[in-house]
C-alpha positions, -999 to 999 in steps of 0.1 A, spaced: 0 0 0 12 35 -5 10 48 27 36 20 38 55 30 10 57 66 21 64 59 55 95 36 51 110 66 34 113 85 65 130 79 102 98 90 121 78 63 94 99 36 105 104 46 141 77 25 154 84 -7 134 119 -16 142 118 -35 176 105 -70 172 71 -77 185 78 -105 221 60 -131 203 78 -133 173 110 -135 199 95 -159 215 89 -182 187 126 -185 174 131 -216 197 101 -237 188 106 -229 155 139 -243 155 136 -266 178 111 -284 147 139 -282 125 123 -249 106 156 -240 86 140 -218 56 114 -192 65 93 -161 47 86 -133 62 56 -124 44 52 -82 47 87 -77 61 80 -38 63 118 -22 68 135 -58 82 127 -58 119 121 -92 122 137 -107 88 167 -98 105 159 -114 139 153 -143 120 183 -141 104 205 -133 130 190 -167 148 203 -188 119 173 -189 99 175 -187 60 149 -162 54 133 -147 23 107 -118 26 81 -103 2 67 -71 4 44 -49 -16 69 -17 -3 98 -8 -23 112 16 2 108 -8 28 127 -31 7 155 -5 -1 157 0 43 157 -36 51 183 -42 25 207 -15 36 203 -27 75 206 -63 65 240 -56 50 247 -34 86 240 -59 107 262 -85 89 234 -107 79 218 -122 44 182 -117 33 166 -133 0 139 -102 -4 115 -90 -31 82 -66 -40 53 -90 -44 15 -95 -40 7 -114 -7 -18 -136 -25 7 -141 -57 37 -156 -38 65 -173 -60 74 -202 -45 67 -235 -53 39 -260 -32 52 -267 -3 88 -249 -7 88 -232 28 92 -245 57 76 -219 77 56 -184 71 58 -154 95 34 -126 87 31 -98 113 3 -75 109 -3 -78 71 -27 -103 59 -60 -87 72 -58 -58 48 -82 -70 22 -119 -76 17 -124 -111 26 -118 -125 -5 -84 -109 -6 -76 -124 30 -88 -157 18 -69 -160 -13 -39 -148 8 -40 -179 33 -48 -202 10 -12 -194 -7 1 -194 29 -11 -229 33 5 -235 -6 35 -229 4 41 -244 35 49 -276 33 30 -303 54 35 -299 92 53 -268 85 44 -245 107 26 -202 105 36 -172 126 7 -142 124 -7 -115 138 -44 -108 133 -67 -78 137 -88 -83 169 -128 -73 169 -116 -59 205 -96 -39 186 -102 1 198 -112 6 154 -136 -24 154 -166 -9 141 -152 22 131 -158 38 95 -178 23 69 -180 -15 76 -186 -29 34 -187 -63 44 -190 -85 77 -161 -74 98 -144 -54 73 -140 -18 75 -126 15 59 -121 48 70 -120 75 47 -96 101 50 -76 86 77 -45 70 56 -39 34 54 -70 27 69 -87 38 40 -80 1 27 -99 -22 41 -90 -40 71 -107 -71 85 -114 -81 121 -113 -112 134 -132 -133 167 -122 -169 173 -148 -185 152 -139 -159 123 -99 -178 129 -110 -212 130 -129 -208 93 -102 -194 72 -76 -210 93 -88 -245 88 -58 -260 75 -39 -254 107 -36 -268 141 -31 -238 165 -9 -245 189 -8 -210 202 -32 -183 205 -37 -149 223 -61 -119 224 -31 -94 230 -29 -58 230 3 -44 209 15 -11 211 -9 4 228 -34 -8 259 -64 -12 232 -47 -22 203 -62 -58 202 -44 -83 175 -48 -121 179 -9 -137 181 -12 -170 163 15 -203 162 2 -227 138 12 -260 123 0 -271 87 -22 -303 89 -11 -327 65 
């Protein structure tokens, strides 16, 4: 989207979106303790947890629809010493081959869509992963403080106009909402967790592919 675009450009853009989230720390040892070697970071924004990844001996590739975030990730990737494989791609057009990865993170991306865009986008998460590979993601909350905000154009989806990114539509997601398009997984992890602020509700998912 081109409000990412514009704010990778700038220090006070990025500032925000350079500390990995806990949870993603939190997963590097269960994912390598299941022998996860190869990983995409699906919506890497400017690197934050591409290089984490990294820096944990992961070989990780990333996709993002931002060309300026691309251009920051690459430069700090080279900074702190460590190799990415990254490109500017469509979340629900990945290129990789069925079952190619052994894991996907995705960190507040995939809910900005009408649901058929959301849809279309796991089912090429659950492409590429490769049976009992496993899913990293963040997910909009309907406790969320903008749940019901704006003009809702389908169930659970919402824009509002005027007010930047969120002028693309972003969907919301309950439990029964996660268990639907999420049907391919076994969720071995889930929380209802605030993020950077007290009311800023995302669900924090740790999935493995059924076979």
């Amino acid at each position: 989207m081109e409000a990412w675009n514009e704010a990778w450009k700038t220090e006070e853009g990025r500032a925000n979106w350079m500390t990995p989230e806990p949870f993603v720390v939190q997963m590097i040892e269960p994912l390598r303790g299941t022998g996860v070697k190869r990983i995409l970071d699906l919506g890497f924004g400017v690197g934050r947890h591409a290089i984490l990844l990294a820096k944990a001996g992961f070989e990780v590739d990333g996709v993002d629809a931002s060309a300026n975030g691309l251009d920051f990730a690459s430069r700090w990737a080279e900074e702190e010493g460590v190799t990415l494989k990254l490109s500017v791609g469509d979340m629900a057009k990945l290129p990789y081959a069925d079952g190619e990865l052994d894991a996907i993170l995705t960190w507040n991306v995939i809910y900005h869509g009408t649901i058929e865009v959301v849809q279309q986008t796991i089912d090429e998460l659950v492409r590429c992963i490769k049976p009992h590979g496993y899913f990293v993601c963040s997910l909009l909350s309907t406790r969320h403080r903008r749940f019901g905000k704006g003009i809702e154009i389908e169930p659970h989806v919402f824009v509002i106009p005027g007010d930047g990114e969120r002028e693309h539509p972003h969907y919301y997601f309950n439990r029964a909402n996660i268990d639907r398009h999420l049907s391919a997984f076994e969720i071995l992890r889930l929380e209802d967790s605030p993020q950077q602020w007290a009311d800023d509700f995302h669900w924090h998912l740790y999935a493995r592919k059924k076979e």
